[in-house]
N, C-alpha and C positions, 0 to 999 in steps of 0.2 A: 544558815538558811536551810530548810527542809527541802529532799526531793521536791514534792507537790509545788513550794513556792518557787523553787528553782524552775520547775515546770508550767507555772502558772505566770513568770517575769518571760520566759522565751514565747509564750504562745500569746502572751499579749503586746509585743514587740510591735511599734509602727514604724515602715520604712517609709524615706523618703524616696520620691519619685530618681534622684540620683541613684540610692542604694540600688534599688529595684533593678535600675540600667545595670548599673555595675553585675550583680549577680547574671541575672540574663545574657552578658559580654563571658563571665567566666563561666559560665553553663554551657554555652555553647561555645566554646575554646574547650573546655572540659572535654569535651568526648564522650561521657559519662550518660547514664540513661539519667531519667530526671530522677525515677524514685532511688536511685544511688547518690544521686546528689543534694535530692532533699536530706539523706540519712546522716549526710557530713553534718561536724560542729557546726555550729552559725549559721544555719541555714535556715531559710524558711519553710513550715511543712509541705509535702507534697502538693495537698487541694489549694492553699492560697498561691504556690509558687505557678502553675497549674492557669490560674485565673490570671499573675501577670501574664504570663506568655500567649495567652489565650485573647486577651486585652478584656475579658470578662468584668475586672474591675473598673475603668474607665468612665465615665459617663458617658451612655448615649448616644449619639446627637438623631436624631427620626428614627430609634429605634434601631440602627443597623450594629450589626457584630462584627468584629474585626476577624479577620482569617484565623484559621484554627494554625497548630503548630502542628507539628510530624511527632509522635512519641519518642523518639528515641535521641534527635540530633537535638532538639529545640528550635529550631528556624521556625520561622513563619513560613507560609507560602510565598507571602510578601517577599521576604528574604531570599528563599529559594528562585524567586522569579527575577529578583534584581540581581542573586550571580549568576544565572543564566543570562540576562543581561549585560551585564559586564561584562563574560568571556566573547558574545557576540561582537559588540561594539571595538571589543582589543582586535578579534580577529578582522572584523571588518577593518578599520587602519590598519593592521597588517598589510592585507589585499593592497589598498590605495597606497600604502608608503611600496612597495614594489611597484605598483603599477608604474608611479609616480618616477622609481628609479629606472622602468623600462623607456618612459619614454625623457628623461632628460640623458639618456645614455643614446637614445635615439636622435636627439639634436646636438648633442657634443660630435654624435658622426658626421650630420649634418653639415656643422662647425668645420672638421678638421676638412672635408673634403672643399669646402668652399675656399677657406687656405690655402690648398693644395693647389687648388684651380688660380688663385690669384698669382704663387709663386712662381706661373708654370710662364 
């Protein structure tokens, strides 16, 4: 097979909506900027990879466009806004599992002083 067809079998590659995931999981576990990681073997070119992350490809639905990505990590906004979510929500539980430990340490005093008083 000649360069041209060799080049002509990779640029006409259809992924499935799996592959697609997959890449975009290891794009962004990558660390890599995207045009670095479109440049690896097996990869899809920049502008289509570009249009997943962008959800560019997609259908639709009333016209609206899905959040753009950051250039350089690949997150969505989306993404970035649900780990910023997530660290909130752990901290918040944090907060409530102490509070939670302040005050059942506050009725185990409770407790023992009540014992005390009955032994007396």
């Amino acid at each position: 097979m000649s360069d041209t067809n060799t080049k002509q079998a990779i640029q006409g590659k259809r992924y499935t909506q799996e592959e697609r995931e997959a890449l975009i999981a290891e794009f962004n576990l990558s660390g890599a900027a995207m045009t670095a990681f479109c440049k690896m073997p097996g990869k899809p070119s920049y502008q289509v990879f570009k249009k997943w992350i962008e959800g560019d490809d997609a259908p639709k639905a009333s016209g609206s466009k899905t959040s753009s990505a950051s250039s350089r990590t690949g997150l969505t906004l989306r993404q970035k806004f649900e780990a910023t979510q997530a660290t909130a929500y752990l901290n918040f539980l944090k907060g409530e599992a102490a509070e939670l430990r302040t005050q059942l340490s506050a009725i185990e005093g409770e407790i023992q002083k009540l014992e005390a008083a009955q032994g007396e």
